[in-house]
C-alpha positions in Angstrom: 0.0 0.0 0.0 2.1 3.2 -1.3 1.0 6.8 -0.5 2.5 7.7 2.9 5.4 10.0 2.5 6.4 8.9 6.0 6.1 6.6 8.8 2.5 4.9 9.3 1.9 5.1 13.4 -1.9 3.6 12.6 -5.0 1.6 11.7 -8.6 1.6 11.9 -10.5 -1.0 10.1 -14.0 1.0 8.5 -15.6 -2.3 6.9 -14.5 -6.0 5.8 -13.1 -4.3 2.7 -11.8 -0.6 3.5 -9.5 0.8 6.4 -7.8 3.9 6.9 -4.2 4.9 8.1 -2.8 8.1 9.9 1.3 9.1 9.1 4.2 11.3 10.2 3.1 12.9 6.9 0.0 14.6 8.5 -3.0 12.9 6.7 -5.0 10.2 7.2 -5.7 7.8 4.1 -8.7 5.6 3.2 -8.0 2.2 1.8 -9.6 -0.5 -0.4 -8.4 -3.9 0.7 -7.0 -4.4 -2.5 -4.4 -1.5 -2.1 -6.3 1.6 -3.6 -6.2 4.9 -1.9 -9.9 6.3 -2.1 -9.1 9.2 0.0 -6.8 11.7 1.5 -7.6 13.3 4.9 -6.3 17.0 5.3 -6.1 18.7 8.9 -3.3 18.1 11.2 -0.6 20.1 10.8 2.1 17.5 12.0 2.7 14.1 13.2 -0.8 12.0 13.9 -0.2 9.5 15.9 -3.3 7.5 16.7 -7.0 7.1 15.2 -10.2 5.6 16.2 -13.5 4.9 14.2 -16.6 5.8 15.6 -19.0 2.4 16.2 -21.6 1.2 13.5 -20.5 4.3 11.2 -17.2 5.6 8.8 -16.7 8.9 11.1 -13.7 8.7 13.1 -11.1 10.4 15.2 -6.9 11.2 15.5 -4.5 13.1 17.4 -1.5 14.1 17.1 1.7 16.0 17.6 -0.3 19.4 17.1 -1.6 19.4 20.5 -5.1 18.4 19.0 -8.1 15.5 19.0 -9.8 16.1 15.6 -13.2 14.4 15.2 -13.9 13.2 11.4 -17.6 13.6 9.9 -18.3 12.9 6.2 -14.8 13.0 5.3 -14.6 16.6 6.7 -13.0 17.8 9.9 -15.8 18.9 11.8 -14.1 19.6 15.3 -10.8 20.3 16.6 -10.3 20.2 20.2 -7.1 21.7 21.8 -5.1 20.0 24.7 -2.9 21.6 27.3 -0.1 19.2 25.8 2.1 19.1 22.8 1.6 15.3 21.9 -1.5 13.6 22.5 0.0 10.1 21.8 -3.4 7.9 21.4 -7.1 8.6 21.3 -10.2 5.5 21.0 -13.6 5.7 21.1 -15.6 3.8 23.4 -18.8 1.9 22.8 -21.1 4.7 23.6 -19.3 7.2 21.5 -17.1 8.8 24.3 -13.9 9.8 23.1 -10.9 8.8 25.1 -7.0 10.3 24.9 -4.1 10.4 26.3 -1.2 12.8 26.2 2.2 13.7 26.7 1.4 15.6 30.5 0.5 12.0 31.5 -3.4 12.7 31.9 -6.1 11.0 30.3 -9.1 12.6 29.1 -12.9 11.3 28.2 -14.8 13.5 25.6 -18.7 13.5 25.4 -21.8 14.9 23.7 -23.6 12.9 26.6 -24.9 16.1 29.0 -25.4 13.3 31.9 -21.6 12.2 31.9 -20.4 15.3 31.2 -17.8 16.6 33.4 -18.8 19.3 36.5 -18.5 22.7 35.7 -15.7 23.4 38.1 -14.1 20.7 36.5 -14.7 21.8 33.1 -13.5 25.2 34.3 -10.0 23.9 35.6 -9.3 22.2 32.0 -10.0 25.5 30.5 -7.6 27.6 32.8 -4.9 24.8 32.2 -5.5 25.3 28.8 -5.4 29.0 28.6 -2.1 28.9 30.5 -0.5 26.8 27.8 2.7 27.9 25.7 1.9 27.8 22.4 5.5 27.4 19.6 4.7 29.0 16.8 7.3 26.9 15.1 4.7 23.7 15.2 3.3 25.8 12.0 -0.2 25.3 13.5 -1.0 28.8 13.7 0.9 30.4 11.0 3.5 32.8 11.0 2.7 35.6 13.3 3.8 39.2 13.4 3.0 40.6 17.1 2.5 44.4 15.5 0.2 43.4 12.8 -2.5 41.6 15.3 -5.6 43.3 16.6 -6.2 43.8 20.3 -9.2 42.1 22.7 -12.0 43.4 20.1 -11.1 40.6 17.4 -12.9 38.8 19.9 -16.5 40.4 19.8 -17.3 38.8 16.4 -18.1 35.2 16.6 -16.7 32.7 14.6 -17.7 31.1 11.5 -16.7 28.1 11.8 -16.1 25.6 15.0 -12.2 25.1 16.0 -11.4 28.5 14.0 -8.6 30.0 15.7 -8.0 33.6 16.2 -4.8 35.7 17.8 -5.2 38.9 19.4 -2.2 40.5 21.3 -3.1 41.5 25.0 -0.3 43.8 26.7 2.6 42.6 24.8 1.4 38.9 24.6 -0.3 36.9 22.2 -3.1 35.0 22.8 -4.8 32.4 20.6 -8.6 31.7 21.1 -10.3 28.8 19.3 -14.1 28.8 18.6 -16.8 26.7 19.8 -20.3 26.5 18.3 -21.7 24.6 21.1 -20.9 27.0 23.6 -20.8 30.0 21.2 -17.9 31.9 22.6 -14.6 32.3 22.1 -12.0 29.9 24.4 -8.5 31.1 25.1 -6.3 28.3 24.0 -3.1 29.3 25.0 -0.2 32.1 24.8 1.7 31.8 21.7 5.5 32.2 22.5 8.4 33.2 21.0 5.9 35.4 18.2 7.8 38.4 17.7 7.9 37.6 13.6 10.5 34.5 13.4 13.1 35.0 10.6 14.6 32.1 8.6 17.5 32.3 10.5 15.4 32.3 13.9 12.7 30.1 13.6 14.6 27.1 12.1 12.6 24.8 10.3 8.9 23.9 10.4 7.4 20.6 9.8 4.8 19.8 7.5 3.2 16.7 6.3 6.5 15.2 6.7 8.9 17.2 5.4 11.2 20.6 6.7 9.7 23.9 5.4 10.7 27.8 6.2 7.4 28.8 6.8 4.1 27.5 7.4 1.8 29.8 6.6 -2.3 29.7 7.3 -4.4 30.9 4.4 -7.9 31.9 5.2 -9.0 31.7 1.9 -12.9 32.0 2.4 -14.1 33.3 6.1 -16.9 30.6 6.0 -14.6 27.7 4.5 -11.7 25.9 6.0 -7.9 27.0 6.3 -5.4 26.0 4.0 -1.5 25.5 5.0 1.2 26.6 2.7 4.2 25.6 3.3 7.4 27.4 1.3 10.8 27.7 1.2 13.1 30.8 0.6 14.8 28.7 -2.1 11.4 28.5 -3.8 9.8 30.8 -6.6 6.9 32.2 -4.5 4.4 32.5 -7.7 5.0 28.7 -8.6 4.5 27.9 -5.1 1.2 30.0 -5.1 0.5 28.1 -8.3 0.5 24.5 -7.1 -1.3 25.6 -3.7 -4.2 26.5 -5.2 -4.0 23.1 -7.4 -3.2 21.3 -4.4 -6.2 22.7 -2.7 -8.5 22.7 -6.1 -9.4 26.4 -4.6 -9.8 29.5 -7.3 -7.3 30.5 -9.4 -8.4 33.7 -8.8 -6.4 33.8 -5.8 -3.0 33.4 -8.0 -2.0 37.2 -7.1 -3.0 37.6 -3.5 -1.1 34.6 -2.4 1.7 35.6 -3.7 1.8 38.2 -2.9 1.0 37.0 0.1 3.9 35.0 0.1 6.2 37.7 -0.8 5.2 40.2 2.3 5.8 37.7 4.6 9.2 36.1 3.6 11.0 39.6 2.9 13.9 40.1 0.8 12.5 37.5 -2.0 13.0 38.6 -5.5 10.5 38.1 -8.3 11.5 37.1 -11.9 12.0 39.1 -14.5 8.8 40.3 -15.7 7.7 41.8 -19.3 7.1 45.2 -19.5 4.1 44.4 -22.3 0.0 45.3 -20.9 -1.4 42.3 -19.7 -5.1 41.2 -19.8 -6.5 41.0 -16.9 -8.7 38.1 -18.1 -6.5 36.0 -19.8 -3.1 37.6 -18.6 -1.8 37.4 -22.6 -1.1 40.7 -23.3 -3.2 43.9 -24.1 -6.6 43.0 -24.4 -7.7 43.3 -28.1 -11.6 42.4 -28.7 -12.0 40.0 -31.1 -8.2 38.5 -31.0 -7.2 34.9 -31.0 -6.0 33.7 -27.8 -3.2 31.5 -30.2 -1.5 35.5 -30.6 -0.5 35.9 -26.9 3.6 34.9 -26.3 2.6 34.6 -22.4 0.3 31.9 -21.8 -0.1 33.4 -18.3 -3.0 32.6 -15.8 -6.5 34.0 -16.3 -7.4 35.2 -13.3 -11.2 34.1 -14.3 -11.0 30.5 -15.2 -6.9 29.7 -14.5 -5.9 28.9 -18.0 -7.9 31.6 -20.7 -11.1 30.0 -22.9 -11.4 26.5 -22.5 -9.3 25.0 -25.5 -9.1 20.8 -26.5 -5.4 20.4 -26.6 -3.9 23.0 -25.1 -0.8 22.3 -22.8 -2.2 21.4 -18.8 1.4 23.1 -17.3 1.8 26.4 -19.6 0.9 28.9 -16.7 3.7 27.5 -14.9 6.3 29.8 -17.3 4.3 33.2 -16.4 6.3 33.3 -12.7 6.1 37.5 -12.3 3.2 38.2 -14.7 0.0 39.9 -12.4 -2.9 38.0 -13.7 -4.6 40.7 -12.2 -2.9 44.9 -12.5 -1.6 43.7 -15.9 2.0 44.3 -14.1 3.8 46.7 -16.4 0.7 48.3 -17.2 0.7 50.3 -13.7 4.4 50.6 -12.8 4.4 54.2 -12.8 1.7 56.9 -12.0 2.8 58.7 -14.6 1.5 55.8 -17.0 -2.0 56.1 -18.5 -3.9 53.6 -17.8 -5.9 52.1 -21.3 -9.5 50.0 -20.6 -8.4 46.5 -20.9 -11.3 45.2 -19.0 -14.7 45.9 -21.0 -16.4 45.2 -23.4 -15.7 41.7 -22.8 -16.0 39.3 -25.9 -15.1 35.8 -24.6 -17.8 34.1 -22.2 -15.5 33.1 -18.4 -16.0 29.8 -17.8 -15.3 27.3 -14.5 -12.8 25.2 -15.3 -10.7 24.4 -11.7 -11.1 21.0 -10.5 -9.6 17.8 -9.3 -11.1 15.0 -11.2 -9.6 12.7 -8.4 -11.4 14.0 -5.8 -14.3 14.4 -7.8 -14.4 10.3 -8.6 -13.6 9.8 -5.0 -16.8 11.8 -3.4 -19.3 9.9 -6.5 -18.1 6.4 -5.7 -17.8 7.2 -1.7 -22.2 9.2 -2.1 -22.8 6.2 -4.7 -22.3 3.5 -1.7 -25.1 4.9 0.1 -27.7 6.0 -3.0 -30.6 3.5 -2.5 -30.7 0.9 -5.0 -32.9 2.6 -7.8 -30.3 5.8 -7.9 -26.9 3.0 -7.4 -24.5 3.3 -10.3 -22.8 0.0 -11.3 -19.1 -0.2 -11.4 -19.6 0.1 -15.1 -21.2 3.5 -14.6 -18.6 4.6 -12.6 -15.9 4.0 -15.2 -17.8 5.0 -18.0 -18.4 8.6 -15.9 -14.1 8.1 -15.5 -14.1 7.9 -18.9 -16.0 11.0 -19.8 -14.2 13.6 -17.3 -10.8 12.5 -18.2 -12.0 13.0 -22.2 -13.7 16.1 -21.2 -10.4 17.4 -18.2 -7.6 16.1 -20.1 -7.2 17.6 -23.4 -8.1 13.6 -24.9 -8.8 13.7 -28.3 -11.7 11.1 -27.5 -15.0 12.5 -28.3 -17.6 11.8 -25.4 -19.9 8.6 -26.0 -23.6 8.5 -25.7 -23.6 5.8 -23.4 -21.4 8.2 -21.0 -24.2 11.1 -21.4 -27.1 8.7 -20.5 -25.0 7.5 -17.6 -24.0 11.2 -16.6 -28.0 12.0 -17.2 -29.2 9.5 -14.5 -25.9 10.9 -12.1 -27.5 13.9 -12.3 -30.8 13.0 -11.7 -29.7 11.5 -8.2 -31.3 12.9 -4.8 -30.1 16.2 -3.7 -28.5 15.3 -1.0 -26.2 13.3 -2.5 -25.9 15.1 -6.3 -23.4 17.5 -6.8 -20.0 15.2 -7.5 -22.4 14.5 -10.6 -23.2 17.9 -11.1 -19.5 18.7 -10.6 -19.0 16.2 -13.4 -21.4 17.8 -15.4 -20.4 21.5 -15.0 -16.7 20.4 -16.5 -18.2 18.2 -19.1 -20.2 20.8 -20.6 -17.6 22.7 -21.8 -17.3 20.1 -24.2 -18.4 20.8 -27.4 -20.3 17.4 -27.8 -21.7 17.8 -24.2 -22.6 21.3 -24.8 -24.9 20.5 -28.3 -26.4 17.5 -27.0 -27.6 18.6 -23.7 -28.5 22.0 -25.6 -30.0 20.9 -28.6 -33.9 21.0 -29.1 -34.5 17.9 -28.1 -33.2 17.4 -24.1 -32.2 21.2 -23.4 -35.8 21.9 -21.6 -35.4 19.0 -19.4 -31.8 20.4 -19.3 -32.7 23.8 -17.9 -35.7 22.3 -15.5 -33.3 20.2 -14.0 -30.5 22.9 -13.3 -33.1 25.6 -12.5 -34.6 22.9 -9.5 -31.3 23.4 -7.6 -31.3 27.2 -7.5 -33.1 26.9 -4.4 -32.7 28.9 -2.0 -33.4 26.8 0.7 -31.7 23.9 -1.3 -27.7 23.0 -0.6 -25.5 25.4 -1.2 -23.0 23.0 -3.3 -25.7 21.9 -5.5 -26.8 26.0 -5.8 -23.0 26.7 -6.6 -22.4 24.1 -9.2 -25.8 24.6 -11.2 -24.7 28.2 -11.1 -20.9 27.0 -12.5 -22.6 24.7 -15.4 -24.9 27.1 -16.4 -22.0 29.4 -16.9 -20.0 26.7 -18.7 -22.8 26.9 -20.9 -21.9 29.6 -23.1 -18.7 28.0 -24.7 -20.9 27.0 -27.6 -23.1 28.4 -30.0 -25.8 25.9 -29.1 -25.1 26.7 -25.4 -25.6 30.4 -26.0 -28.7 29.9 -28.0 -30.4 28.0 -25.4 -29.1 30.5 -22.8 -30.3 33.2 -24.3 -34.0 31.9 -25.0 -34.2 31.3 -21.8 -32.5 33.9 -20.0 -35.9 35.6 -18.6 -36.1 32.6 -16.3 -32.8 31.9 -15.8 -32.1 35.1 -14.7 -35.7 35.2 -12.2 -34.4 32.0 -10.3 -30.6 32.7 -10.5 -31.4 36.3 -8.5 -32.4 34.7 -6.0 -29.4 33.2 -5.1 -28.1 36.7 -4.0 -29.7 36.4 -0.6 -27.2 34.2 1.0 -23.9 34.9 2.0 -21.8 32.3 -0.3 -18.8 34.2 -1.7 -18.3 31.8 -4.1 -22.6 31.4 -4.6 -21.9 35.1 -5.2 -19.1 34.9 -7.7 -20.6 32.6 -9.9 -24.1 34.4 -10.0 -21.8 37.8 -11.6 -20.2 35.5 -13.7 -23.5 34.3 -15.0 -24.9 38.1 -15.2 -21.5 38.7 -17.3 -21.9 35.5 -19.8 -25.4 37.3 -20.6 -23.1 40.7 -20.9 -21.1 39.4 -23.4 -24.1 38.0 -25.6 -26.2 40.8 -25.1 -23.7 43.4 -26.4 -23.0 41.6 -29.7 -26.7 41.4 -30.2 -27.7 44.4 -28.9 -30.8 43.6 -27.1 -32.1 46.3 -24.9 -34.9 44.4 -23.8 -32.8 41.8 -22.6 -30.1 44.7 -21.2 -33.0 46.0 -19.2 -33.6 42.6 -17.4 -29.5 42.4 -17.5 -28.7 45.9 -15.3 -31.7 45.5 -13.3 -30.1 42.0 -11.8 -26.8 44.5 -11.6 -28.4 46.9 -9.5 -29.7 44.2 -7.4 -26.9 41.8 -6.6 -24.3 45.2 -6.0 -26.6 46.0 -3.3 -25.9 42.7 -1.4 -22.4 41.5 -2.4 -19.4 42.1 -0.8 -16.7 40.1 -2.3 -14.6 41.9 -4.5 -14.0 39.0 -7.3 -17.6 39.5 -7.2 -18.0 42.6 -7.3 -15.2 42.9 -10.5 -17.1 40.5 -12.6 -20.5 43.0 -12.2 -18.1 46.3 -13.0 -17.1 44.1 -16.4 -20.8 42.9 -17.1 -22.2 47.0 -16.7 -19.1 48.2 -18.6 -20.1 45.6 -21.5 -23.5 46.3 -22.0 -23.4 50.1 -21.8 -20.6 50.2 -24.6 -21.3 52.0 -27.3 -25.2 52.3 -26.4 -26.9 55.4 -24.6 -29.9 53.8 -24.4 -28.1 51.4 -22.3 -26.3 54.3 -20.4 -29.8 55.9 -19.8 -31.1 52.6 -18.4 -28.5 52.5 -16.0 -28.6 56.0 -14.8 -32.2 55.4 -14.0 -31.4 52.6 -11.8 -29.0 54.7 -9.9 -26.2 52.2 -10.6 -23.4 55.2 -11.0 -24.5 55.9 -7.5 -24.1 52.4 -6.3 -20.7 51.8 -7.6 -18.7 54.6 -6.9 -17.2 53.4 -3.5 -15.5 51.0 -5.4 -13.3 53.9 -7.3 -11.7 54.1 -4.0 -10.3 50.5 -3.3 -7.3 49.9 -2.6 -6.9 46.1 -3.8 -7.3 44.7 -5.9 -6.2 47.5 -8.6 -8.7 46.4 -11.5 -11.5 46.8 -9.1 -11.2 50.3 -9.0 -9.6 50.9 -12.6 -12.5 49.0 -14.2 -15.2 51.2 -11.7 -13.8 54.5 -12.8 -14.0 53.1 -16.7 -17.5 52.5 -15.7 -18.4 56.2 -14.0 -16.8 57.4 -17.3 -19.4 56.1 -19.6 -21.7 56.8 -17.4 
């Protein structure tokens, strides 16, 4: 059995024919008898030294060298409870679901959910004090690399979390305190004082261990507020944009992030140097040079991230690693285009001619989450392990540049995936969102035949009480849509109630729910200004207007700025439109932010027009 990068210290048996393993290396792996890894376990942020499964169920629990018991629910880490030790050697759970550890100050502890064997509250009380008078070593890489003057003082602490275990660090007369969240009890619980914090230099901190190996830093990336944290770890040695690069792969998080991580990376390692850059304008879509409407991507001589979709319009054949040779181009300022204040800065951002697509993903995870969901689907909704290849077959023709054209058989079988209960749907919808890009997968689901049971079914998850994956990923494939004539075609005759059941997914507060709905508003952009229908303009500010009122992300708010600069080009009646919704109003905070620069260069494009 080959995975590990490091010493195996256990094993839990899950059923007769899976198990799971924890490693020096930090992760915990799920195993088929027959030697395939089904599953990689992210969390601990160092040695894990023990794991127990819960009884008649596949949730479990480790510990580790990270000073932590982490409780495991649907593959996700759904707890994190801190210990007033550094190593908490072994943890079991009993038969009634208690959770049992013991650690490195010699003391064992029992865990419960059970109020009647809970502990007293004096005695509940004394763990907490013990815990808050804990020394925590920054060097474990568990909390990130800290700078003492950059933390916020006691008021950090008003705010609650979002998320349970989230920790935060506040410096209280000179010290640092960490805090760590807890739903149940809705408060903030001091965790320890973090030591030695005073902004740890390579030549101070020495080296940090991570998933088994030595790193300069470790650094935390908060990524999403509501989502998990991410570790990074880098080297001095290493190039910080290729590093910020394969994080995000790692991670299958945005490519959008490309810039701010690297940046990022750059602020907090001082003294690196970036690469040589080009002094050319770069398009802040496809990072290829100047943007020039109506150009072929094949021009560009830097196939440099988009800071959209992480690789420009989606393209059969094109080369998987090119973005890793654009090390020092901003997918994002266009780099050489705002060096100087003195430069003038040209609109490189609207009218956009290209639809942005989703295409970030990790097929293996993807396969992993079907055939984990697809073992408990009732019988009527099971896939065969036929289906399951055949559905192999199709995202590796439709992810890897294959020059296989999708089969039939694979689109009935990815039809009745996605026609699974919503609870347990969106790896298929996942599947489907990718595989539409496909030209094949695009004209058949969009031809006349299927694409009204097409739209039904992807218009039944934008719910706003429904999941929020399912909401996000009908959102993505809709999007994905417009790579084809067909696709736009169908979009397009049915953008009145597209649009009426996609607004409605503004209400919650889902960055990426948000992201995906401007992306969609600016896919309708983009068709709307090359056919120049005001009626369908109208419907196309008014869902503008009403999303900028509730959206606070940034990427967010970007894609809207593009999809208002797009339709009000060269039209006044679009320009009038838009006054009268008092959209020049709404968006002029935004010609004051800081970062990202193309937020408030494409906002000030947009005040000009209007």
């Amino acid at each position: 059995y080959k995975g590990h990068e490091d010493c195996v210290r256990g094993l839990a048996i899950l059923s007769e024919m899976e198990f799971l393993s924890c490693s020096n290396d930090a992760t915990v792996r799920r195993w088929q008898i027959s030697g395939e890894c089904l599953q990689v376990y992210y969390g601990h942020t160092n040695y894990i030294y023990s794991i127990s499964v819960f009884p008649q169920c596949k949730d479990f629990v480790t510990s580790g060298e990270d000073r932590s018991l982490r409780i495991w629910k649907q593959g996700e880490c759904a707890q994190t409870i801190r210990l007033p030790a550094q190593s908490v050697w072994c943890c079991c759970v009993l038969d009634n679901g208690d959770i049992v550890v013991g650690a490195s100050d010699g003391i064992i502890r029992v865990f419960t959910e059970s109020l009647e064997r809970a502990a007293s509250g004096e005695e509940i009380q004394a763990f907490e004090n013990e815990l808050s008078q804990t020394s925590i070593d920054p060097k474990t890489g568990d909390l990130g690399d800290i700078n003492v003057d950059d933390l916020p003082g006691r008021e950090h602490l008003k705010d609650p979390g979002t998320r349970d275990g989230q920790t935060r660090l506040i410096k209280e007369n000179g010290k640092v305190e960490a805090y760590q969240w807890s739903v149940s009890e809705g408060r903030w619980i001091k965790i320890g004082d973090v030591v030695g914090s005073s902004g740890a230099t390579q030549q101070t901190s020495g080296k940090v261990l991570f998933e088994g190996k030595e790193y300069d830093y470790v650094f935390t990336i908060d990524v999403n507020e509501s989502g998990p944290s991410y570790k990074l770890p880098y080297n001095i040695t290493d190039d910080p944009w290729l590093t910020a690069y394969n994080f995000l792969q790692k991670n299958d998080l945005n490519p959008m992030f490309l810039d701010q991580v690297a940046k990022f990376i750059m602020d907090n390692t001082k003294g690196q140097t970036l690469l040589s850059t080009s002094t050319q304008y770069s398009d802040p879509f496809t990072g290829a040079g100047r943007y020039v409407p109506g150009s072929s991507s094949g021009s560009s001589t830097i196939p440099a991230a988009d800071p959209f979709t992480g690789a420009g319009r989606y393209v059969p054949g094109s080369a998987s690693n090119a973005v890793a040779s654009v090390a020092g181009v901003d997918p994002y300022t266009g780099m050489g285009a705002y060096q100087s204040a003195a430069a003038k800065v040209e609109n490189i951002y609207f009218p956009k001619q290209d639809a942005v697509t989703f295409d970030q993903a990790n097929p293996t995870q993807i396969l992993g989450k079907l055939k984990e969901l697809n073992g408990s689907a009732t019988e009527e909704h099971k896939l065969t392990e036929d289906d399951l290849i055949i559905l192999e077959k199709l995202l590796s023709a439709t992810c890897n540049n294959s020059t296989e054209t999708p089969t039939a058989q694979q689109l009935e079988t990815l039809w009745r995936a996605i026609n699974w209960p919503e609870d347990i749907v969106f790896p298929a919808l996942d599947i489907l969102r990718l595989s539409v890009r496909h030209p094949t997968v695009n004209e058949n689901f969009c031809s006349e035949k299927d694409q009204v049971q097409f739209i039904v079914l992807l218009l039944k998850f934008l719910n706003p009480k429904g999941k929020q994956a399912n909401q996000l990923l009908a959102l993505r494939a809709l999007c994905n849509c417009f790579v084809t004539q067909a696709g736009q075609k169908l979009m397009m005759e049915q953008r009145g109630e597209i649009m009426t059941q996609a607004i409605e997914m503004k209400s919650g507060t889902n960055k990426s729910i948000h992201i995906a709905l401007a992306t969609l508003t600016l896919n309708y952009a983009v068709c709307l200004h090359k056919v120049n229908n005001i009626e369908g303009k109208a419907q196309c500010l008014s869902v503008i207007s009403t999303v900028m009122e509730v959206v606070q992300d940034l990427e967010a708010v970007f894609r809207l700025l593009v999809a208002l600069g797009t339709l009000i080009s060269d039209d006044t009646s679009a320009v009038q439109l838009a006054k009268s919704l008092g959209v020049d109003s709404q968006i002029k905070k935004y010609a004051s932010v800081s970062e990202p620069a193309k937020v408030k260069e494409c906002c000030r494009f947009v005040l000009n027009l209007l």
